[in-house]
C-alpha positions, 0 to 999 in steps of 0.5 A: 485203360481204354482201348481204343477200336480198330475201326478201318475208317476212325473219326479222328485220329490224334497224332503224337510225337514222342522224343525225349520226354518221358513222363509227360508222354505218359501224360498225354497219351494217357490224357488222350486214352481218357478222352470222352470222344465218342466217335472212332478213335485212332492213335498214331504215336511217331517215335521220332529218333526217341531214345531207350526210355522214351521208347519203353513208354511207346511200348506201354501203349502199343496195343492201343496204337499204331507205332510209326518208327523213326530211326532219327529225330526229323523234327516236327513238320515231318515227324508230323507228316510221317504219322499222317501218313499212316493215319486213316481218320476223317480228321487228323489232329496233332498233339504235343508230347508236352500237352495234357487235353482235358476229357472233353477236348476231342469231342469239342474239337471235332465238334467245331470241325463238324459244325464249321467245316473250318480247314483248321480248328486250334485249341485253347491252350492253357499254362499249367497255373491255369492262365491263358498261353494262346487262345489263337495267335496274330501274325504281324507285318514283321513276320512275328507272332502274338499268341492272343491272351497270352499270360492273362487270366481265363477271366480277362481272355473272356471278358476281351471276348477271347474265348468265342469260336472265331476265325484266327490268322492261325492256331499253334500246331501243338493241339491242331484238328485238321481234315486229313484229305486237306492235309494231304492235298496241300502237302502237309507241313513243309520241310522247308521249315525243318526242322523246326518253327514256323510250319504251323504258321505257314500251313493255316495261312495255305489252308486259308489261302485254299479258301477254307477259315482256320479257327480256335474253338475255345471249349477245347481246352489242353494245358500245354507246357510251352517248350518243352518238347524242343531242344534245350540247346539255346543257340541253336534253337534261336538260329533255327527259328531265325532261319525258319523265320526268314524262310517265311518272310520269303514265302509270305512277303506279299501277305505280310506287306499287307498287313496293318497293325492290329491290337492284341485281341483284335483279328486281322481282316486280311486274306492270305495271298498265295505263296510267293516263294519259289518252293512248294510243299513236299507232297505226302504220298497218297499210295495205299496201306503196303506203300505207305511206310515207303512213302514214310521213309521217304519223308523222313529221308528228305527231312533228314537232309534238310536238318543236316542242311541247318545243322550245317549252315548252323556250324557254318554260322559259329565258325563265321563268328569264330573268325570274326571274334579271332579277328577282333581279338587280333585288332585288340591285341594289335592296339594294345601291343601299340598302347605299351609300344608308346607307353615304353616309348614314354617311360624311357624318355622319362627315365632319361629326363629323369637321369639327366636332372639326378647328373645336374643336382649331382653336379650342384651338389659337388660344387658346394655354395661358391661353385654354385655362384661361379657357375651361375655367373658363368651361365650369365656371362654366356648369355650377354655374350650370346646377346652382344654377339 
């Protein structure tokens, strides 16, 4: 195993947080340990809330990194935050637990950073059968994403002119280079988006906004697999992705009705517009070393808040559902008691009809032939009298 120098300024230092994957932690960080960068390398690994298993991983490599302890899962934009904080690299690269960079990922990387002074620089993200997930990703007008060549085969991605450095609208956060300084100085990723879904997006718009490109660098390649550091709670995953979203429609509707339509493939040529939303980003601490796990703590704290906020309002949600399906239930209950009200209605005075023609044939039947015909000419004479009268 590589181990990695404990230079008082590294070149780079790769970000990781661990939660509750096991063996692709193991993966990646072994991936990153094998890297062919031969600058100064620093590893931040952030136990973020981990659990037992996930932590005895952390513990393999703890002579090879620094361990930022995270008593409760604060989600990504914070974990992410709390491990740049005590990151000390020229550049500050966040990495997925659920990602496996090729040898020469790290030296691609920040070889494009050095050549390009971009703000951000992306990688290209592979799926584990070798097809493209996103090489850069497309915002549209909706405040939906497209992750440019996405399923198409490495073949197709270049022949459609994908794998080229280029300036992109913004690049996944799961393999993100960016300068530290910058990273600070713009706050970091927003806890406004906690906890989860949408901070990368809203952070290289920002960078852009400074002035700086944000670009993918084709050659820096990662297999990534899609999702699987999130939670696997279906609903509560789609109700945080819509409350993040509609956080960055907010924040960003100025630039997004800007936006004209654009074919997969092709890149904006908008600029982003400064934030327009009413909240700016959380600072991270720019103290010194002793400070820097206050200012951790700090973080995390806010973050812990913010997620407990969604989790509330999430609750919130299911219980305004709850009512509103009680409800519907009630009206169905209520029409249906109706329904068999009038269907009982119907049924007895069949039943009576039904009597009454039994009581008649009854009658018919015990007056036998000549009663039946004396009572039919009585039934006749009625009427003449009726119509004489």
């Amino acid at each position: 195993m590589m181990s990695l120098p404990g230079s008082a300024q590294p070149r780079v230092s790769v970000v990781i947080l661990a939660w509750k994957l096991v063996e692709p932690l193991r993966a990646c960080i072994a991936s990153v340990l094998a890297s062919e960068f031969t600058g100064e390398l620093e590893l931040v690994i952030v136990a973020n809330g981990a659990s037992d298993e996930v932590r005895a991983v952390v513990d393999e490599f703890v002579d090879e990194a620094i361990v930022a302890e995270l008593p409760q899962n604060v989600g990504f934009g914070a974990g992410c935050n709390a491990g740049a904080a005590l990151a000390r690299g020229d550049y500050v690269v966040f990495l997925n637990d659920d990602a496996v960079a090729s040898p020469d990922w790290l030296a691609n990387l920040v070889g494009a950073a050095d050549d390009s002074g971009a703000g951000a620089v992306g990688s290209l993200l592979l799926n584990a059968d070798g097809t493209v997930q996103e090489a850069g990703s497309q915002l549209r007008a909706d405040a939906g994403t497209e992750q440019l060549g996405d399923g198409w085969t490495v073949e197709e991605a270049s022949s459609a002119g994908l794998l080229q450095r280029r300036n992109v609208d913004y690049a996944s956060g799961a393999a993100l280079l960016v300068p530290r300084e910058l990273f600070l100085e713009l706050g970091g990723f927003d806890p406004l988006f906690a906890p989860a879904y949408f901070e990368d997006v809203d952070l290289c718009l920002r960078i852009r906004a400074h002035g700086r490109d944000v670009i993918v660098e084709p050659t820096a390649i990662v297999t990534h697999a899609r999702g699987g550091s999130t939670s696997s709670a279906r609903r509560f995953r789609d109700f945080i992705a819509q409350r993040s979203g509609d956080a960055f429609s907010e924040r960003w509707r100025e630039t997004l009705a800007g936006i004209d339509g654009e074919v997969d493939g092709e890149q904006s040529e908008s600029r982003p517009a400064e934030p327009t939303g009413p909240r700016e980003p959380a600072r991270v601490a720019l103290s010194d070393v002793e400070r820097l796990p206050e200012a951790q703590l700090e973080d995390a704290s806010r973050a812990i808040e913010t997620t407990l906020e969604g989790q509330r309002a999430y609750a919130a949600h299911l219980e305004s559902t709850l009512d509103d399906q009680e409800q519907r239930e009630q009206l169905e209950v209520s029409r249906l008691t109706s329904e068999l009200a009038a269907a009982r209605a119907e049924a007895e005075r069949a039943g009576a009809r039904a009597a009454e023609l039994v009581s008649r044939l009854q009658d018919l039947e015990t007056r036998g032939p000549i009663g039946i015909v004396k009572w039919q000419a009585g039934v006749v004479q009625k009427r003449l009298k009726r119509h004489q009268s």
